[in-house]
N, C-alpha and C positions, 0 to 999 in steps of 0.2 A: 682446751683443757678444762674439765671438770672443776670446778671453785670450790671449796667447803663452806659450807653453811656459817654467817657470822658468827664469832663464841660471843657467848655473854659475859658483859662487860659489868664488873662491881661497882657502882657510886662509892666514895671515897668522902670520908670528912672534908678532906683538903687536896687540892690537886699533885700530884706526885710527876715525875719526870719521866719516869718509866716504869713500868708493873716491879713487882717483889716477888708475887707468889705466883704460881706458874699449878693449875691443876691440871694432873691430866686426867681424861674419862676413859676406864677402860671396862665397859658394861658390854653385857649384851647385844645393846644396840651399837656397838663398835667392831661386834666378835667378827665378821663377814669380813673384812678388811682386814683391823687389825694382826692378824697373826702372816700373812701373805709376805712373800721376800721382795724388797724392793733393793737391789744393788746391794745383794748378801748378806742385808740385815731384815729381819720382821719390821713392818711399820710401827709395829708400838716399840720394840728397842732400837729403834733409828729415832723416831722422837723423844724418846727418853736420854740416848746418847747425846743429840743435838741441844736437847736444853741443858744439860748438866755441863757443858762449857761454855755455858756465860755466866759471868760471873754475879756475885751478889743476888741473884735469885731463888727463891725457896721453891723445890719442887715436890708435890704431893699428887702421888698417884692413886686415885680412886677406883678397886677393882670389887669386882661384886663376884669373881672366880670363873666368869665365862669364858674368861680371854687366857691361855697358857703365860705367866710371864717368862720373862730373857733368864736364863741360868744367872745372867753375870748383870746387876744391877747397880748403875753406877750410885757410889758411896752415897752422896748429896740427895738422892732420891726416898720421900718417906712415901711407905707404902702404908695405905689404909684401907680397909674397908667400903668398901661403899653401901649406901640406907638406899631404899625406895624414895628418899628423898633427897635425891643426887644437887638441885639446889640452896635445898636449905643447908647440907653439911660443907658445901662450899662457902656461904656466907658466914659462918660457922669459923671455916677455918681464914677468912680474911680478919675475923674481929680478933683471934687469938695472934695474928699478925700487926695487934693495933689499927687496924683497918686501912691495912697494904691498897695498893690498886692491885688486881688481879687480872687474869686472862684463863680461857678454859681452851685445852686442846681436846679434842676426839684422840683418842690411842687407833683411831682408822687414817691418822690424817699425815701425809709426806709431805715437808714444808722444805725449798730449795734454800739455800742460803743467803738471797737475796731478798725471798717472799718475806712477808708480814709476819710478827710473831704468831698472829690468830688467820694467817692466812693459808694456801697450802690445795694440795691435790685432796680430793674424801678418796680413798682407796676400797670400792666395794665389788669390783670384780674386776677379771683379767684384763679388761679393758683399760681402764683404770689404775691399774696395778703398771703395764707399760707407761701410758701417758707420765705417769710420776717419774720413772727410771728414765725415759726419754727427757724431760727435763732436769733431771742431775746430773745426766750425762752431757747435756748442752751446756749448761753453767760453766763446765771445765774447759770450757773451748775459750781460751784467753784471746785478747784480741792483740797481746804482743808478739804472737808464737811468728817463726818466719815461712815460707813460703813450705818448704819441704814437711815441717812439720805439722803446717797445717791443714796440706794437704795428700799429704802421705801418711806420716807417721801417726796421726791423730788419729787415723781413716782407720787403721790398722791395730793399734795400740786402744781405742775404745772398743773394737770387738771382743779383743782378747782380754782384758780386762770383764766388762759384760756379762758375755756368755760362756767363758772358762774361769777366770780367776776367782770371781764374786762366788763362783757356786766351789773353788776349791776350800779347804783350812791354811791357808797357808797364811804370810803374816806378809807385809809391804818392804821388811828386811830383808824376806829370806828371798822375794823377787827379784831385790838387791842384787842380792849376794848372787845369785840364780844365773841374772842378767851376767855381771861382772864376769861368771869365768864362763858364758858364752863370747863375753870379748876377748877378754884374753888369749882364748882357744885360735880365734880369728888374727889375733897379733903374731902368734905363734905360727902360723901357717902362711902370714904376708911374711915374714923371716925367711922362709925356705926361699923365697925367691923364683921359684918354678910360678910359669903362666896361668895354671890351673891352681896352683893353689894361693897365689894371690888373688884371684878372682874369688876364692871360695873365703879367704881371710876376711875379702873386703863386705862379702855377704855377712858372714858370720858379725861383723860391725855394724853393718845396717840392721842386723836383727837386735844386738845391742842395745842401738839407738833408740829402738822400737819401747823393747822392755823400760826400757830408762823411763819410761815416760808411765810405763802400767804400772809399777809402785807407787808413783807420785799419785796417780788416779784409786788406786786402792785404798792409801791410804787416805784420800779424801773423802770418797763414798762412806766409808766405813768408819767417818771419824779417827784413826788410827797417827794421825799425826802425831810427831812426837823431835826434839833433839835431837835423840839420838841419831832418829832415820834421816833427817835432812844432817847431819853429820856425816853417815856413810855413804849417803848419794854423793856428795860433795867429793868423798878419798877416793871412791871409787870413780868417779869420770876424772878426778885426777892422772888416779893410777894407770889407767889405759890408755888417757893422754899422751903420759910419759911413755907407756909399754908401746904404742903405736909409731911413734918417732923415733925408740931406742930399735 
C-alpha cells in the first residue's frame, strides 16, 4: 500500500493532547487524485466528510480552485483560499487558533478509519485509487461476524455494495427498505407451502440476508450513519423475524 508523504507538523507554545485545527490542501498539486471516487465519494469529500465527525476540531480547507469541490460541504468546514504560500497561511491560521497543534492533509489522500490522522493512502492514479477502496473495504470485515457471513454473505454483499451500490444514488435506508420487502416477498411464498415455492421463499431470504448487510456497509463507506438507519435496520430484521415464523 502506497503511504502518504508525512504532513507537517506545527510547533506549539505548549504541548496539547490532540491537534484542534485540521488543514486540508486542496491545490494543484493534489488535483490528479483528489477529484477520483473511492467507494462513492471523491477523495477530497471523503476526507472532508471523515474529519467533520470528530468532534472539537476546526477544519479549514485551503483550495487555490484546481480541484472541483463536493456540491454538499459539511457545515463545520471553512473554506479559504489558498496563497502561493500554502505554508505560511497555515501557520497563519494556527496563531488565529492561539496556537492550536495542527495537522495538514492532502485533499489527494484516503485515510481508513484506523490509520493515523496524518496517515492514509496518496491517491494519484487508478492504481492507487483501488489500493484505497481495497482497504475500506477490508476494514469492515469484523472479526465477530460468524461463519456463514463471513464467508458467504460478506463475499457477496461487498461486491454488491462495491461495484453497484457505491456507483448508484441511492441512500443506506432505502436499501433498507429495498432489502425488507425482498424478504418479505420470500415469507409470503414459504406460506404457500408448495415444494418450489418454499425453496424460492427460502432463496428470496438468503438474498435478504445478503442486503441486510450492503446498507450497513454503504452507510459506512460513505459516512451515512445515522439513528435513524440503525433504528430501521433493527424493526426491519425484527419484522421478518416475526413474518418468517408467523
Amino acid at each position: 500500500m502506497t503511504t502518504a508523504p508525512a504532513a507537517a507538523t506545527l510547533s506549539t507554545p505548549s504541548p496539547s493532547p490532540s491537534p484542534t485545527l485540521a488543514v486540508v490542501r486542496a491545490t494543484r498539486a493534489e488535483a490528479a487524485g483528489a477529484a477520483l471516487t473511492v467507494a462513492g465519494l471523491s477523495v477530497l469529500e471523503r476526507a472532508l466528510r471523515q474529519l467533520a465527525r470528530l468532534p472539537d476540531l476546526r477544519i479549514v480547507l485551503l483550495t487555490d480552485g484546481a480541484i472541483p469541490l463536493p456540491v454538499a460541504i459539511p457545515p463545520r468546514v471553512e473554506v479559504r483560499p489558498a496563497t502561493p504560500d500554502v505554508a505560511a497561511e497555515i501557520a497563519a491560521l494556527s496563531r488565529e487558533g492561539g496556537g492550536a497543534a495542527s495537522f495538514v492533509v492532502g485533499a489527494d489522500v484516503v485515510r481508513r478509519q484506523s490509520d493515523a490522522l496524518t496517515g492514509g493512502v496518496r491517491v494519484v492514479d487508478e492504481t492507487t485509487r483501488r489500493q484505497a477502496e481495497d482497504g475500506i473495504f477490508a476494514e469492515l470485515l469484523r472479526g465477530d461476524l460468524g461463519v456463514v457471513a463471513r464467508y458467504l454473505n460478506k463475499k457477496i454483499s461487498f461486491r454488491i455494495t462495491r461495484y453497484l451500490l457505491c456507483k448508484l444514488p441511492v441512500t443506506p435506508n432505502q436499501v433498507t427498505l429495498g432489502a425488507a420487502l425482498i424478504g418479505f416477498l420470500g415469507c409470503l411464498l414459504i406460506a404457500r407451502g408448495t415444494y418450489a415455492a418454499t425453496v424460492a421463499g427460502f432463496l428470496l431470504a438468503q438474498a435478504q440476508s445478503v442486503l441486510d448487510g450492503c446498507d450497513g456497509e454503504l452507510a459506512r463507506v460513505r459516512f451515512q450513519q445515522s439513528a435513524i438507519g440503525e433504528w430501521l435496520d433493527t424493526l426491519v430484521d425484527d419484522f421478518l423475524n416475526l413474518s418468517l415464523l408467523a
